[in-house]
Biopython code that builds the backbone (N, CA, C, O; Angstrom):
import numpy as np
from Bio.PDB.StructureBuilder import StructureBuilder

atoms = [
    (1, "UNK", "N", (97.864, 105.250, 89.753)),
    (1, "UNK", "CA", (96.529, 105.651, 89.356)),
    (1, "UNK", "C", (95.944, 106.561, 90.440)),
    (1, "UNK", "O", (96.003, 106.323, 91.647)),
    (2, "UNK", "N", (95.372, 107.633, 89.874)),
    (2, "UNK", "CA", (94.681, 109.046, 90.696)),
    (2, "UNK", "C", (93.592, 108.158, 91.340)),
    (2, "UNK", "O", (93.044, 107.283, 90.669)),
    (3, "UNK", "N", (93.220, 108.407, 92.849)),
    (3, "UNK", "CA", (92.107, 108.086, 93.357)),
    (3, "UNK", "C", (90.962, 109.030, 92.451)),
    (3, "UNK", "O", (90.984, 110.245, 92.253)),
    (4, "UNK", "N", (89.934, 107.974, 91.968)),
    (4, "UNK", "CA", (88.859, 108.915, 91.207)),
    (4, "UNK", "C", (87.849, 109.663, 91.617)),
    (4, "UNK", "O", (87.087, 109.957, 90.695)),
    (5, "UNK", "N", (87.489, 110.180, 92.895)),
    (5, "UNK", "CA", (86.828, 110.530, 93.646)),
    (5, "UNK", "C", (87.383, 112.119, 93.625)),
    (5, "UNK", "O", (86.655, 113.109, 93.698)),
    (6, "UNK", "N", (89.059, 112.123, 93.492)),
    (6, "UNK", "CA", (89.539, 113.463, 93.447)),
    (6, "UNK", "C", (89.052, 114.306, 92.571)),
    (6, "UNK", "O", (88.573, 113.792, 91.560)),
    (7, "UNK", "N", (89.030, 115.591, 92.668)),
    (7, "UNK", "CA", (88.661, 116.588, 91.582)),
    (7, "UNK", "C", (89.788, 116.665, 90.739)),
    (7, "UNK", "O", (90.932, 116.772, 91.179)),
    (8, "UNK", "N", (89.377, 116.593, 89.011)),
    (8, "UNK", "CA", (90.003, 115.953, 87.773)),
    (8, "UNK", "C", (91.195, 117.446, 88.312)),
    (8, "UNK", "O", (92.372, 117.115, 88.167)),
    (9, "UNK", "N", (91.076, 118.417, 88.679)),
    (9, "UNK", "CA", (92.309, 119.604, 88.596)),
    (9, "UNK", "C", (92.838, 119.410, 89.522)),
    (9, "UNK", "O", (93.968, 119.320, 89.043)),
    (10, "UNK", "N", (92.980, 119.244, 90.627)),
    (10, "UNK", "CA", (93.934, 119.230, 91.801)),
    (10, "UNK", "C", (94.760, 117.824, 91.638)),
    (10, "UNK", "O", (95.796, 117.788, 92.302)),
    (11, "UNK", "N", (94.434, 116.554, 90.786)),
    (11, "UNK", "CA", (95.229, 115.877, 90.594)),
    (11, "UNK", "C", (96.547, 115.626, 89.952)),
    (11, "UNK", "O", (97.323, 114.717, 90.249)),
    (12, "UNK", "N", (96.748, 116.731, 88.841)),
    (12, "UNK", "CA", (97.614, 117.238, 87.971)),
    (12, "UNK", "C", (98.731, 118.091, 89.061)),
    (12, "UNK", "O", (99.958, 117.997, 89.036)),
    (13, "UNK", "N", (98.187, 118.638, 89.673)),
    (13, "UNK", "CA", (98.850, 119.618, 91.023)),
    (13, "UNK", "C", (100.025, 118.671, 91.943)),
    (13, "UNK", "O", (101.250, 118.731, 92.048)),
    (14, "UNK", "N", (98.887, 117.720, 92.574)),
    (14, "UNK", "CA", (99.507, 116.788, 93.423)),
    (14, "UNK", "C", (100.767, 115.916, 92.344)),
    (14, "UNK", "O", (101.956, 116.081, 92.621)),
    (15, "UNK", "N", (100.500, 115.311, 91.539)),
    (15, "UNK", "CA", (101.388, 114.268, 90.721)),
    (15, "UNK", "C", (102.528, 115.292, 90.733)),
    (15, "UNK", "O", (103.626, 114.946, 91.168)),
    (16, "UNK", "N", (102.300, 116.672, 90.227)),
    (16, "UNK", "CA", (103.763, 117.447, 90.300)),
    (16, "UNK", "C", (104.385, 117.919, 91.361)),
    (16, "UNK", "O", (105.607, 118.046, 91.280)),
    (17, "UNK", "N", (103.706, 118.288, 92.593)),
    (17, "UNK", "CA", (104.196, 118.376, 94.041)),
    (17, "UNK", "C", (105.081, 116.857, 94.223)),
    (17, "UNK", "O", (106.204, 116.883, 94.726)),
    (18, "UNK", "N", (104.431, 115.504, 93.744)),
    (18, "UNK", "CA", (104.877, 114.375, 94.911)),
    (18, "UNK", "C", (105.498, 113.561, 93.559)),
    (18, "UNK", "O", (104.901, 112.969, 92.660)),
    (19, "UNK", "N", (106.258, 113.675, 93.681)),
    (19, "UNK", "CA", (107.009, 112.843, 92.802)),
    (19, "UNK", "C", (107.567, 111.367, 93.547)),
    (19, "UNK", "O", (107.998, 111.248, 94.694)),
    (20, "UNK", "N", (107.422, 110.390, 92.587)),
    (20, "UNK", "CA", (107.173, 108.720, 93.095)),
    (20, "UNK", "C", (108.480, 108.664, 94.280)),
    (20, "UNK", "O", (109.459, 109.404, 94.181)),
    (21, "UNK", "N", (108.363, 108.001, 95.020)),
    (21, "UNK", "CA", (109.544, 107.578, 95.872)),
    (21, "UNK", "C", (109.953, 109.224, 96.603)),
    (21, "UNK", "O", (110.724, 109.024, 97.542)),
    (22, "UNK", "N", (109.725, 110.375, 96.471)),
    (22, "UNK", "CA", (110.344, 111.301, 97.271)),
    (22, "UNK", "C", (109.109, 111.291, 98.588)),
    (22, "UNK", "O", (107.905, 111.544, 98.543)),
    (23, "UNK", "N", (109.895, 110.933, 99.594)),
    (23, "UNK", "CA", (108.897, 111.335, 101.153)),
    (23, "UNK", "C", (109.481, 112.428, 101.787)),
    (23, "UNK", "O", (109.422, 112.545, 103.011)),
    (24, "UNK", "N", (110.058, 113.266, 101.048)),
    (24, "UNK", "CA", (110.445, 114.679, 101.186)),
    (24, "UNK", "C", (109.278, 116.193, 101.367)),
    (24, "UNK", "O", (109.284, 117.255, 101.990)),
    (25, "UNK", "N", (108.502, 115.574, 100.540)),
    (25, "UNK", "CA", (107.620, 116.742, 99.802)),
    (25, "UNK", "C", (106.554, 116.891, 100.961)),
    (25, "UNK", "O", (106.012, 115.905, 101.460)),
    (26, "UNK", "N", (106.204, 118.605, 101.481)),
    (26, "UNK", "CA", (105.278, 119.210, 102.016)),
    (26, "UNK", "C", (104.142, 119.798, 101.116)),
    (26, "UNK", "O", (104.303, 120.724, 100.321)),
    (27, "UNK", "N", (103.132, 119.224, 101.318)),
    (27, "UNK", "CA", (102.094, 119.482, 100.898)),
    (27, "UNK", "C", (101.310, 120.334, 101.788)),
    (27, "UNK", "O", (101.678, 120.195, 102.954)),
    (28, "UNK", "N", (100.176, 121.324, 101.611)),
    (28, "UNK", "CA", (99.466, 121.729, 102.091)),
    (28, "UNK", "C", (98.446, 121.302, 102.106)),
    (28, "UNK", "O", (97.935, 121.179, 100.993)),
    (29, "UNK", "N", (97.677, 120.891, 103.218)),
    (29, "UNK", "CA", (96.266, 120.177, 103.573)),
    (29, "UNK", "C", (95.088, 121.522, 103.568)),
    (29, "UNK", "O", (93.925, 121.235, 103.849)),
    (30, "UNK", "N", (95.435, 122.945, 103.247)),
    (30, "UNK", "CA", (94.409, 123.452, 103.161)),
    (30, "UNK", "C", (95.113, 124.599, 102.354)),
    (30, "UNK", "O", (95.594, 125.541, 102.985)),
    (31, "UNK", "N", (95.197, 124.558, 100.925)),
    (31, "UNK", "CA", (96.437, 125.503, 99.813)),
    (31, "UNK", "C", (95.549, 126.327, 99.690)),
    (31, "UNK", "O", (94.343, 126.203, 99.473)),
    (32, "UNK", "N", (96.622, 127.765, 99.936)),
    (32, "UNK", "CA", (95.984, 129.043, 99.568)),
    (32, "UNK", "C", (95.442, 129.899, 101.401)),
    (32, "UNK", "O", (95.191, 131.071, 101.680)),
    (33, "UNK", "N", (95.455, 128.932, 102.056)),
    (33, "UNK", "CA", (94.712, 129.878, 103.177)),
    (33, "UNK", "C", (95.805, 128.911, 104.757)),
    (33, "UNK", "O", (95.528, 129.301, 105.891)),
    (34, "UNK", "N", (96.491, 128.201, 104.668)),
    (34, "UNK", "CA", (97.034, 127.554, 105.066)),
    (34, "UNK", "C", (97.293, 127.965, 106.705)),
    (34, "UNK", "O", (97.103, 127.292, 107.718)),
    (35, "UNK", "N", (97.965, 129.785, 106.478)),
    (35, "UNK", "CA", (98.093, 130.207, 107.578)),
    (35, "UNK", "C", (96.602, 131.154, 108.344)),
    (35, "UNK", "O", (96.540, 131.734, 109.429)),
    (36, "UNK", "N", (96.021, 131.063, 107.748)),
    (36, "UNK", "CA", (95.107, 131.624, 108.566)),
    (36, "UNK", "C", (93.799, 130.590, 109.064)),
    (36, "UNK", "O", (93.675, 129.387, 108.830)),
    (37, "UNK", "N", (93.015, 131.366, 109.718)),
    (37, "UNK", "CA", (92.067, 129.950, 110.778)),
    (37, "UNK", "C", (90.626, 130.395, 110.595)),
    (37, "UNK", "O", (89.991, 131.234, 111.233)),
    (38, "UNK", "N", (90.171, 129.446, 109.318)),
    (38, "UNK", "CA", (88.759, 129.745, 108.870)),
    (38, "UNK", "C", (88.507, 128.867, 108.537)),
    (38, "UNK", "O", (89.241, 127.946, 108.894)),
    (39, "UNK", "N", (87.281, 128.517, 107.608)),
    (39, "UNK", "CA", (86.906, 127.415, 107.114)),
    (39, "UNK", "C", (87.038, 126.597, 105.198)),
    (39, "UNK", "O", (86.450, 125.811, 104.455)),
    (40, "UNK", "N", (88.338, 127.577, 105.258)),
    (40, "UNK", "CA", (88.379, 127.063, 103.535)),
    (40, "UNK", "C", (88.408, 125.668, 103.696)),
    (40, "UNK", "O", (87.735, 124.855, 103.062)),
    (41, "UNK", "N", (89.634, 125.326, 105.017)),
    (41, "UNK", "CA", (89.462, 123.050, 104.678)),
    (41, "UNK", "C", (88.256, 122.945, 104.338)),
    (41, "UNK", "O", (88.299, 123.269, 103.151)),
    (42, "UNK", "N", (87.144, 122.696, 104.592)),
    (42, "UNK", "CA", (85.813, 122.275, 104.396)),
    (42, "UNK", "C", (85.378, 122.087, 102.472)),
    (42, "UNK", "O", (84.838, 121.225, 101.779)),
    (43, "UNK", "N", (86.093, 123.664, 102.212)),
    (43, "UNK", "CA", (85.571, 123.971, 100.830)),
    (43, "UNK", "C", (86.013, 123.226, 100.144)),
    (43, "UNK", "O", (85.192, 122.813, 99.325)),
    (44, "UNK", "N", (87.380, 122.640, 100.022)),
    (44, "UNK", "CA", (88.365, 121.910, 99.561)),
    (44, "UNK", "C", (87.788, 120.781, 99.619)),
    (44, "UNK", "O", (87.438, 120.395, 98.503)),
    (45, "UNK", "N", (87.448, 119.829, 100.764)),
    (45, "UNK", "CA", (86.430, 118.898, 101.048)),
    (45, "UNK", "C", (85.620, 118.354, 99.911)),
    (45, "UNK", "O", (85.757, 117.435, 99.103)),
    (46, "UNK", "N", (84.496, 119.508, 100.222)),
    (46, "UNK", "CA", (83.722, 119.747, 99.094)),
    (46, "UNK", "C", (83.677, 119.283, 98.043)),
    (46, "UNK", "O", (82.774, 118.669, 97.473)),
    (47, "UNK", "N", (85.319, 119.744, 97.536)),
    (47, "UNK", "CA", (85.204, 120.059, 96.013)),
    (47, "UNK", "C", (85.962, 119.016, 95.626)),
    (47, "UNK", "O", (86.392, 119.028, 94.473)),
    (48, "UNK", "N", (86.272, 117.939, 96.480)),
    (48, "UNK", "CA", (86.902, 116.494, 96.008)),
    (48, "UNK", "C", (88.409, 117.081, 96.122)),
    (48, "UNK", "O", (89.092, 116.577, 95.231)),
    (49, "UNK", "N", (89.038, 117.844, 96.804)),
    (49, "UNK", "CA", (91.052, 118.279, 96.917)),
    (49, "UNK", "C", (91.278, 118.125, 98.550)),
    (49, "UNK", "O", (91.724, 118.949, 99.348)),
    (50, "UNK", "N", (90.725, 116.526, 98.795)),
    (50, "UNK", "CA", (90.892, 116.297, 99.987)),
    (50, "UNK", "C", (92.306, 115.364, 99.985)),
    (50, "UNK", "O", (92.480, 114.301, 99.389)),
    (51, "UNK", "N", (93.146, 116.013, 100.740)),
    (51, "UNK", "CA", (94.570, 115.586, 100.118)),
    (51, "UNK", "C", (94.620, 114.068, 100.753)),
    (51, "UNK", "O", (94.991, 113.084, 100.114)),
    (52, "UNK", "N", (94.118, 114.048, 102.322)),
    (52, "UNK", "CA", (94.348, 112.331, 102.813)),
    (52, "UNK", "C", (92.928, 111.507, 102.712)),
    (52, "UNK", "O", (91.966, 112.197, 103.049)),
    (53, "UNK", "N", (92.649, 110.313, 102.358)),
    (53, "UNK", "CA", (91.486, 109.895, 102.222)),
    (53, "UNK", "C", (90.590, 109.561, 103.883)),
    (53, "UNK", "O", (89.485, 109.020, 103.913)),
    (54, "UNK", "N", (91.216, 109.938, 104.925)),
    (54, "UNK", "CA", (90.539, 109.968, 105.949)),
    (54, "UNK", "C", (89.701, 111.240, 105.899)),
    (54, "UNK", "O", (88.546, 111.229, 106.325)),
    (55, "UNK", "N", (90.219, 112.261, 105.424)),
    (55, "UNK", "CA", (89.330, 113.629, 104.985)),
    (55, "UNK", "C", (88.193, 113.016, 103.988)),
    (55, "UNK", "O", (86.976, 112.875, 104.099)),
    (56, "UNK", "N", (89.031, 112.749, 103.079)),
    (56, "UNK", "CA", (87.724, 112.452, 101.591)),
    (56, "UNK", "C", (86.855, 111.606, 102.654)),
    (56, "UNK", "O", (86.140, 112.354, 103.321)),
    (57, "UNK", "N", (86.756, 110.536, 102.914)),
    (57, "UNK", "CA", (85.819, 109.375, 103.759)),
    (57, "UNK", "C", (84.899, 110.318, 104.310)),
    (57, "UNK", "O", (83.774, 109.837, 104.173)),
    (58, "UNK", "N", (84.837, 111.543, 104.925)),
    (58, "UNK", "CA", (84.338, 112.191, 106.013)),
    (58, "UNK", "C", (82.653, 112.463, 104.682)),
    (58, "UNK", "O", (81.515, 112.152, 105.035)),
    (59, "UNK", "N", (82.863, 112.859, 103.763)),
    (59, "UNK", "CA", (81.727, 112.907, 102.808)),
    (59, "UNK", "C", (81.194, 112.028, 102.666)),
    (59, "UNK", "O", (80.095, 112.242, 102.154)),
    (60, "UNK", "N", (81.425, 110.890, 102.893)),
    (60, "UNK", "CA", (80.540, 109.717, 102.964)),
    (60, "UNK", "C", (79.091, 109.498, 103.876)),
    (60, "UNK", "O", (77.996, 109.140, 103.443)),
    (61, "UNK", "N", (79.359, 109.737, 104.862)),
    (61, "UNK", "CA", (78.700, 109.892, 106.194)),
    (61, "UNK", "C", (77.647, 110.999, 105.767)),
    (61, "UNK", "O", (77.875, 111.927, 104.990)),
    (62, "UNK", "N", (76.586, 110.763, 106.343)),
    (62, "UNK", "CA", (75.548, 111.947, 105.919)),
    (62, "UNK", "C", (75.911, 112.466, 106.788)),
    (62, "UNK", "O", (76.982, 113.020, 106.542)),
    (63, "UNK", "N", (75.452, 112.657, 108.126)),
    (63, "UNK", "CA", (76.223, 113.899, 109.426)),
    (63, "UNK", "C", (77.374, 114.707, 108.503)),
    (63, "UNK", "O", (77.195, 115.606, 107.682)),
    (64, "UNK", "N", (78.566, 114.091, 108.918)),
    (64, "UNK", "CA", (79.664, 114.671, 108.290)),
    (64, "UNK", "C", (79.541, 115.632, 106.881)),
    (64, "UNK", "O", (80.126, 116.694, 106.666)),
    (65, "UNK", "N", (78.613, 114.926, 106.020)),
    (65, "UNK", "CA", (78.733, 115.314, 104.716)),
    (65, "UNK", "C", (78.121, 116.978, 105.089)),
    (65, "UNK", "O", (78.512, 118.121, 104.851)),
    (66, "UNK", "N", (77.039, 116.400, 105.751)),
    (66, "UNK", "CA", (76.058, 117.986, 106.353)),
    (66, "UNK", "C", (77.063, 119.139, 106.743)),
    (66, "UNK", "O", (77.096, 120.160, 106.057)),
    (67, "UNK", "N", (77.810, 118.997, 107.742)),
    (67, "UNK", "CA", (78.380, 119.371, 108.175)),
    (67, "UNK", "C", (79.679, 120.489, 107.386)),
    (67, "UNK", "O", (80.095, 121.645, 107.455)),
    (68, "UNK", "N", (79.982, 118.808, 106.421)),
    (68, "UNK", "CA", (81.447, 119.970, 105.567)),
    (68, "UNK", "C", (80.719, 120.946, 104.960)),
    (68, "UNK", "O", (80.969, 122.149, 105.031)),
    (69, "UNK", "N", (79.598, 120.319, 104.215)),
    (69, "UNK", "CA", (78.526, 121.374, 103.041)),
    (69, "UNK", "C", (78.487, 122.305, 103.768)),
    (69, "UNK", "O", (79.213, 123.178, 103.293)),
    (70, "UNK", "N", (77.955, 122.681, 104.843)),
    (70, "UNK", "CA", (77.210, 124.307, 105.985)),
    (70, "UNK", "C", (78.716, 124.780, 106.140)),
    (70, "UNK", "O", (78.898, 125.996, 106.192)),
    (71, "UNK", "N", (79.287, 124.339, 106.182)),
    (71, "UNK", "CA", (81.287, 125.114, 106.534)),
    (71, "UNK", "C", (81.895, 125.491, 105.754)),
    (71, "UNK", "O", (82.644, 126.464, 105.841)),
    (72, "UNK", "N", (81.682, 124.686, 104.638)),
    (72, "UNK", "CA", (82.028, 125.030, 103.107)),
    (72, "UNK", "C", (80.916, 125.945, 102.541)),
    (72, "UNK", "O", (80.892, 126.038, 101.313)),
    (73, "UNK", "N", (80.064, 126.578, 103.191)),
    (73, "UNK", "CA", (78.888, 127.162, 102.312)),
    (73, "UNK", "C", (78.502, 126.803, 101.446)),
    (73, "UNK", "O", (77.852, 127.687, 100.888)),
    (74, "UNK", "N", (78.511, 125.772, 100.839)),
    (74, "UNK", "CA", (77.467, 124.878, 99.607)),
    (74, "UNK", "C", (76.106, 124.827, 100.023)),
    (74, "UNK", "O", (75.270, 125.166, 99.186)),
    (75, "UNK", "N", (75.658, 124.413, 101.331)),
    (75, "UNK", "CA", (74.379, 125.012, 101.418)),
    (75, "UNK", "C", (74.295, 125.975, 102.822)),
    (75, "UNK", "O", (74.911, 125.942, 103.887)),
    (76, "UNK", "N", (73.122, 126.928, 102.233)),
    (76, "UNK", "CA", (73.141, 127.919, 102.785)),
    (76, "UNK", "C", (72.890, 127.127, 104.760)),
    (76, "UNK", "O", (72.017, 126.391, 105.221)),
    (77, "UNK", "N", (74.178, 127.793, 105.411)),
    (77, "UNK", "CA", (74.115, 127.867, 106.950)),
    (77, "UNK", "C", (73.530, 128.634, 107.767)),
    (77, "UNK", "O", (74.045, 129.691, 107.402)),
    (78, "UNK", "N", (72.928, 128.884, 108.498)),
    (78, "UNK", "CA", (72.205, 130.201, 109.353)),
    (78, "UNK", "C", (73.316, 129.939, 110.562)),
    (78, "UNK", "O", (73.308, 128.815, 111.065)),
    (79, "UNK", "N", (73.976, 130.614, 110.904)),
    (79, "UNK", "CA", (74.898, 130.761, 111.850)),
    (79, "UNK", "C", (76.201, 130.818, 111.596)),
    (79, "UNK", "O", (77.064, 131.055, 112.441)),
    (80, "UNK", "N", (76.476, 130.502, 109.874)),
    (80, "UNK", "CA", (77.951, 130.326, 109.401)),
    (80, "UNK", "C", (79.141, 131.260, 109.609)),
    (80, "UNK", "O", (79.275, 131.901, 108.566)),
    (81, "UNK", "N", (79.855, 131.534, 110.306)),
    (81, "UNK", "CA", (80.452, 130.360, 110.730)),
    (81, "UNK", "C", (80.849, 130.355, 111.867)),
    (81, "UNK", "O", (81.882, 129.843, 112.299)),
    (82, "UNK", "N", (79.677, 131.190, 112.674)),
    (82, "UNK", "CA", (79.640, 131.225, 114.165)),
    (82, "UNK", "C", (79.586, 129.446, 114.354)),
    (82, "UNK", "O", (80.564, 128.880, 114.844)),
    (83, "UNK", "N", (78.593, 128.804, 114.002)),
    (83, "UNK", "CA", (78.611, 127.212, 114.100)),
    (83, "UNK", "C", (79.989, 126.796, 114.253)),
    (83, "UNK", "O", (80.160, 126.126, 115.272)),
    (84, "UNK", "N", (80.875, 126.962, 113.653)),
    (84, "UNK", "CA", (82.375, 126.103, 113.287)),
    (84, "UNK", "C", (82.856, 126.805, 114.423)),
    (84, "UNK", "O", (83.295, 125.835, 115.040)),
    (85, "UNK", "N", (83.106, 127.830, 115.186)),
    (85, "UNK", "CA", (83.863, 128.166, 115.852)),
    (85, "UNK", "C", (83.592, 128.158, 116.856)),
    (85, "UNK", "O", (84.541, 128.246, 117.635)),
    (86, "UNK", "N", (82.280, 128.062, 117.427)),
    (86, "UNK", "CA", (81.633, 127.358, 118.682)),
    (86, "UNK", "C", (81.967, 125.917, 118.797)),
    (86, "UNK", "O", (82.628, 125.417, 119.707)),
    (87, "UNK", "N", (81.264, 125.085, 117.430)),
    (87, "UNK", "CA", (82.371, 123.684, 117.483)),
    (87, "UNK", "C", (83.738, 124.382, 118.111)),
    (87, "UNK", "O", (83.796, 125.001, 119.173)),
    (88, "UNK", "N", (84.878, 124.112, 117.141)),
    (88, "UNK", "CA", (86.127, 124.492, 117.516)),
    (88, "UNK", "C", (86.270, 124.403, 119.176)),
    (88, "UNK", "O", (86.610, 123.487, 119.926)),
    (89, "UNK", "N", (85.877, 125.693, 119.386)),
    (89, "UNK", "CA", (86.391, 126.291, 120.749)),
    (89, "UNK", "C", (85.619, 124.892, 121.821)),
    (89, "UNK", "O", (86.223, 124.607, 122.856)),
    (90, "UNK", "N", (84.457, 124.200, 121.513)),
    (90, "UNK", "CA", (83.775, 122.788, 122.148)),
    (90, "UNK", "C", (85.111, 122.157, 122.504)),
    (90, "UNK", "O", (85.775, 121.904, 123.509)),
    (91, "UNK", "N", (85.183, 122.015, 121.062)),
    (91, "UNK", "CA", (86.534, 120.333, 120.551)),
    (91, "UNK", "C", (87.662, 120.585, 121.494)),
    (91, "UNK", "O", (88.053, 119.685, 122.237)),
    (92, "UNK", "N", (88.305, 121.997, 121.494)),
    (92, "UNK", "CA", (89.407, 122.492, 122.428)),
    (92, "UNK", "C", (89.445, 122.447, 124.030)),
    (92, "UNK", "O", (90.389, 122.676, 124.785)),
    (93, "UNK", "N", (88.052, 122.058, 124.327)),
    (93, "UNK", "CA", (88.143, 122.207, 125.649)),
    (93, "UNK", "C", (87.866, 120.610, 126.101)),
    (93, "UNK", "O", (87.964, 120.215, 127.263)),
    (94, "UNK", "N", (87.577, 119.949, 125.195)),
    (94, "UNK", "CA", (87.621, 118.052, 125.468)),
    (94, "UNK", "C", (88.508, 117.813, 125.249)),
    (94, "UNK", "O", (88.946, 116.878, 125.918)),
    (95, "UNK", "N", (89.629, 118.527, 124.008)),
    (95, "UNK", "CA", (91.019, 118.346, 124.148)),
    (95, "UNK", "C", (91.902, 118.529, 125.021)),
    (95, "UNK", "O", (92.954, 117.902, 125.147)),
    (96, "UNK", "N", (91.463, 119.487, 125.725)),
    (96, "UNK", "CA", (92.616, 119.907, 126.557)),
    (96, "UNK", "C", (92.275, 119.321, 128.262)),
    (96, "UNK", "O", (93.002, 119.686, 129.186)),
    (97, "UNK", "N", (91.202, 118.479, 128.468)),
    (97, "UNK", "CA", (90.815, 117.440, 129.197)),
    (97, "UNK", "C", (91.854, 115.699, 129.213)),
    (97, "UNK", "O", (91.958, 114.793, 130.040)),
    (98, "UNK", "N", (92.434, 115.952, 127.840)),
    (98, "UNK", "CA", (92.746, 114.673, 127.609)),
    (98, "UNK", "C", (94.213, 114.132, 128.403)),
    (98, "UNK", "O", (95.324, 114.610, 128.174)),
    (99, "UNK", "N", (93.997, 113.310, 129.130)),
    (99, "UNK", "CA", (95.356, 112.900, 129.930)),
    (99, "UNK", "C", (96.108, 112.546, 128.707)),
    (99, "UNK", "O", (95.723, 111.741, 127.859)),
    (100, "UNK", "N", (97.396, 113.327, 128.682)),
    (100, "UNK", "CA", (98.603, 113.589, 127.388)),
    (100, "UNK", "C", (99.795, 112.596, 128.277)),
    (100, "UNK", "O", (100.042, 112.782, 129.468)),
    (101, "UNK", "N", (100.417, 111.579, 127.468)),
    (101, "UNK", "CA", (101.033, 110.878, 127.710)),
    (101, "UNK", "C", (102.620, 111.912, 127.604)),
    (101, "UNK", "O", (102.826, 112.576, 126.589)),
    (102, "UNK", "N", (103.587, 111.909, 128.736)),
    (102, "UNK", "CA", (104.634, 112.878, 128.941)),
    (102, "UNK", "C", (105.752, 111.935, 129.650)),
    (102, "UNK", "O", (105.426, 110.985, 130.363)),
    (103, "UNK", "N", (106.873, 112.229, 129.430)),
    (103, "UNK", "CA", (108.013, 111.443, 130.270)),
    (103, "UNK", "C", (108.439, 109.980, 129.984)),
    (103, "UNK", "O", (108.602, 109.350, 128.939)),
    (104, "UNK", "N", (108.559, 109.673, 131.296)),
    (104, "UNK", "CA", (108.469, 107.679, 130.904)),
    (104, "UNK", "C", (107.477, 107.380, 130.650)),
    (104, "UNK", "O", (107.297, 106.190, 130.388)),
    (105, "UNK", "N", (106.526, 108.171, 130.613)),
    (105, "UNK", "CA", (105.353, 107.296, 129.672)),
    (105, "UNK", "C", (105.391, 107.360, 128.583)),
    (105, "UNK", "O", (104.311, 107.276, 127.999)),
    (106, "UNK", "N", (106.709, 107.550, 127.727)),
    (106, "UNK", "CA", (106.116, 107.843, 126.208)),
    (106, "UNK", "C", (105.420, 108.141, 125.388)),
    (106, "UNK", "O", (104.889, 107.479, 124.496)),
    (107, "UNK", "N", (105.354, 109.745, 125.786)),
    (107, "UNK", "CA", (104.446, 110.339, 125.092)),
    (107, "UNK", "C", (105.258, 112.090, 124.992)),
    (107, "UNK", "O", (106.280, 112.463, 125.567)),
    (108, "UNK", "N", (104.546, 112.708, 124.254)),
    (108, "UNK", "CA", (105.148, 114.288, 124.349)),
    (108, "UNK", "C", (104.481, 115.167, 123.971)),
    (108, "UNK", "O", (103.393, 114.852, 123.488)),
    (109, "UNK", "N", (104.779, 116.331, 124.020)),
    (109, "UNK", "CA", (103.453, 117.823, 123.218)),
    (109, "UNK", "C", (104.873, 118.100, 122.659)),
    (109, "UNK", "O", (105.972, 118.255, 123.192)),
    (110, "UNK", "N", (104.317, 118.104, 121.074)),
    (110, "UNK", "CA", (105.413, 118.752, 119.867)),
    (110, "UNK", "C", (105.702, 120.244, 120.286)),
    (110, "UNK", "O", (104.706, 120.764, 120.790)),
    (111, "UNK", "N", (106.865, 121.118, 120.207)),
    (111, "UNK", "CA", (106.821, 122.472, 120.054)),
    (111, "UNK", "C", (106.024, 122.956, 118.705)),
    (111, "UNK", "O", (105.018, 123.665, 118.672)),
    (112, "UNK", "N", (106.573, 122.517, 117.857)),
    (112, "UNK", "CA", (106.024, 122.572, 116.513)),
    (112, "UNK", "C", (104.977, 120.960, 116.081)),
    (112, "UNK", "O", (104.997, 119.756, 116.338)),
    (113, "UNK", "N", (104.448, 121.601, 115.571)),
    (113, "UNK", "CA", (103.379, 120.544, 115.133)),
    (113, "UNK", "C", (103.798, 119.908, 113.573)),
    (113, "UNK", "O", (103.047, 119.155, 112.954)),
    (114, "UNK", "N", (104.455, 120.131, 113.326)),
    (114, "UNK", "CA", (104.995, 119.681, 112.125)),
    (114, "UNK", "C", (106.351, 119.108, 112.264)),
    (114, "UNK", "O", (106.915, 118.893, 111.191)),
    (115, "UNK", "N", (106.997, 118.814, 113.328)),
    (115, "UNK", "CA", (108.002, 118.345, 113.685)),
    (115, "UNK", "C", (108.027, 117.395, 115.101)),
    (115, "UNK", "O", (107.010, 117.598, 115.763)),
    (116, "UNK", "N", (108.574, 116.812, 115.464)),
    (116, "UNK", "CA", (108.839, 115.882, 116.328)),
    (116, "UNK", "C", (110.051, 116.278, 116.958)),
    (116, "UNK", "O", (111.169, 116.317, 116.444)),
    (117, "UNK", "N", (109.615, 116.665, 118.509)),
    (117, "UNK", "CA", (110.703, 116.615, 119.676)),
    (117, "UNK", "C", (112.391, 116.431, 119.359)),
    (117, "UNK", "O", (113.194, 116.398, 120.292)),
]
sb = StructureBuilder()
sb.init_structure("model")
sb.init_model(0)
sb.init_chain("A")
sb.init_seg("    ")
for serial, (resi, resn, name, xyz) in enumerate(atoms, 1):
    if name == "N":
        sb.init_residue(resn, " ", resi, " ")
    sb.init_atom(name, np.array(xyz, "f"), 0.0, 1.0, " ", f" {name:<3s}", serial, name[0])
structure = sb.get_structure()
């Protein structure tokens, strides 16, 4: 059974991408703009084609909800999307603060982010 929260069209999409029992299948978490670095995730958000439900959850939250809406342009932003990329470039620099577990400590930085060491 489709989580019902999804938008009634992107569910038809997914059922034919993921077929039962295959943990094969790559999905795209932001289809259509995938390789480039803007704010369609948000729109997607939005529009209920939030592929993991830790995304969907994020609409719950009023902050958050605010937030996807002004990124997604659903409501009008004054700064859009200078806002998101000032975030961004914020988030990147608390990230890159973060003591990264390396070596015998069991931990690693992927080459690829979609693959494992």
């Amino acid at each position: 059974m489709a989580d019902p929260t999804l938008d009634k069209h992107y569910v038809p999409r997914l059922k034919n991408k993921c077929q039962p029992g295959d943990k094969t299948t790559l999905v795209e978490m932001d289809p259509g703009s995938f390789r480039t670095f803007d704010t369609s995730y948000y729109r997607h958000i939005a529009k209920g084609r939030a592929l993991f439900t830790s995304d969907e959850t994020l609409m719950l939250d009023p902050f958050t909800r605010d937030y996807i809406l002004r990124q997604a342009n659903v409501v009008a932003a004054a700064g859009y999307p200078a806002e998101f990329f000032a975030d961004f470039a914020a988030s990147m620099v608390k990230l890159g603060n973060v003591q990264v577990l390396t070596g015998a400590q069991q931990g690693e930085i992927r080459r690829h982010c979609a693959i494992v060491n």
